[in-house]
C-alpha positions as CSV (number, residue, x, y, z in Angstrom):
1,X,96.7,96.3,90.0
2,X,97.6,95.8,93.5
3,X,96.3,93.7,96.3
4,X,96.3,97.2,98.7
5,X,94.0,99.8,99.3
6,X,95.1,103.2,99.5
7,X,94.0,105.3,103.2
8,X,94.6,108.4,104.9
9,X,93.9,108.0,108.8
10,X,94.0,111.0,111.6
11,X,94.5,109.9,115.3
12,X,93.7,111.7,118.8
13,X,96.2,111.2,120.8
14,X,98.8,112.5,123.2
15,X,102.8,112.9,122.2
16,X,104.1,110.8,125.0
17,X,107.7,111.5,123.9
18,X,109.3,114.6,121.8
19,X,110.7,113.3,118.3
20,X,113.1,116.3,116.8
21,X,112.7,114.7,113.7
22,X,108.6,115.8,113.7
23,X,110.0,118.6,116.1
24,X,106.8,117.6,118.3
25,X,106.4,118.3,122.0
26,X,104.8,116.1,125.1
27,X,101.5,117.0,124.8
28,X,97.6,116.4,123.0
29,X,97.9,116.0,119.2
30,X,96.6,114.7,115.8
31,X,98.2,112.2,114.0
32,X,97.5,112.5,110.0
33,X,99.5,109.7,107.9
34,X,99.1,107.7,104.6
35,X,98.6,104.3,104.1
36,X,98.6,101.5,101.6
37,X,97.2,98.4,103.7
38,X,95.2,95.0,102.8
39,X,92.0,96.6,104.7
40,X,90.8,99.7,107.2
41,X,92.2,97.2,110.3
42,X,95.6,97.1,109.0
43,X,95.7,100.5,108.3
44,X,94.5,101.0,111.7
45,X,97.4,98.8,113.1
46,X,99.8,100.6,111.1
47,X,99.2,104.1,112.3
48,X,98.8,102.8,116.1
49,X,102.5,101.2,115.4
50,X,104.4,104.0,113.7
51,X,103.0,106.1,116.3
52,X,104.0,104.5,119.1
53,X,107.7,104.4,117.2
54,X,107.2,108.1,117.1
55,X,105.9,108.5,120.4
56,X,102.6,109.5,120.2
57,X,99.7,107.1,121.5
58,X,96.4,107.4,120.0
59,X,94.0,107.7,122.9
60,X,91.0,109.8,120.9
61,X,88.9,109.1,117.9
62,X,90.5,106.9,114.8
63,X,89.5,108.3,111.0
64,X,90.1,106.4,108.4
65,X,89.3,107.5,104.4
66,X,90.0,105.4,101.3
67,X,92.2,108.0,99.4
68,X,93.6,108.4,96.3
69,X,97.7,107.7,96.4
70,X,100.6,110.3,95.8
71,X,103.1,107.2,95.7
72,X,102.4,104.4,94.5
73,X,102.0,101.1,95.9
74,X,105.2,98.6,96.4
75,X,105.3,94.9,97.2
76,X,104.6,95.2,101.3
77,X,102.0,97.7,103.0
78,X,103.5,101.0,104.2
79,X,102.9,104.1,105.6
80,X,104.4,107.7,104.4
81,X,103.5,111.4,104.8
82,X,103.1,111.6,108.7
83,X,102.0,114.7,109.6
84,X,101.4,115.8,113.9
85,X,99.6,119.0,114.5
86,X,99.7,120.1,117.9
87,X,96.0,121.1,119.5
88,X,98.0,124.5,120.0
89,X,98.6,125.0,116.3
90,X,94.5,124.6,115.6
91,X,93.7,127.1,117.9
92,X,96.6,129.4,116.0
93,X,94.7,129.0,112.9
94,X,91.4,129.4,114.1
95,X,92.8,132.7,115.4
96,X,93.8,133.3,112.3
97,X,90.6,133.7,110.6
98,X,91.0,130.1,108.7
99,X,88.2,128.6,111.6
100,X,87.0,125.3,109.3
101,X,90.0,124.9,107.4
102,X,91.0,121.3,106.8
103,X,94.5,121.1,108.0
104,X,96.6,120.6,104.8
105,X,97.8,117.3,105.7
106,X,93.7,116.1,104.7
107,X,93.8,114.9,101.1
């Protein structure tokens, strides 16, 4: 048993600065990431910090789900599986025909 709960959070925000590594562009975005944190506030803090790292401010609404895990918990809270999807790329997929899809980064 751990001392961690496990959460999936999804930000509104804006991609202040491009990061190659999450090939993301300036612009308005959703941040999607996993979590294991001692409580919904942590996990909050977590994604606003690792955000900001990967330049993206959350400046929108702030979701946050209790989740089942992929990965298990370790020792200290972390955060894995960050996931940005460009407002762009929504209105791609609702042009697609997929209109009320969860984006696949929603577990």
């Amino acid at each position: 048993m751990t001392e961690f709960t496990h959460y999936t959070l999804i930000a509104d925000g804006q991609v202040f600065e491009p990061n190659a590594d999450y090939e993301t562009e300036i612009g308005p975005c959703i941040m999607g990431m996993k979590v294991w944190a001692t409580d919904p506030e942590q996990a909050a803090d977590m994604i606003s910090v690792i955000g900001k790292r990967l330049g993206f401010k959350m400046d929108g609404e702030l979701q946050v789900y209790v989740t089942e895990p992929d990965v298990p918990a370790e020792d200290q809270p972390f955060g894995y599986d960050v996931q940005f999807t460009t407002y762009s790329d929504l209105d791609d997929d609702e042009e697609d025909g997929i209109e009320g899809e969860e984006p696949k980064w929603i577990h």
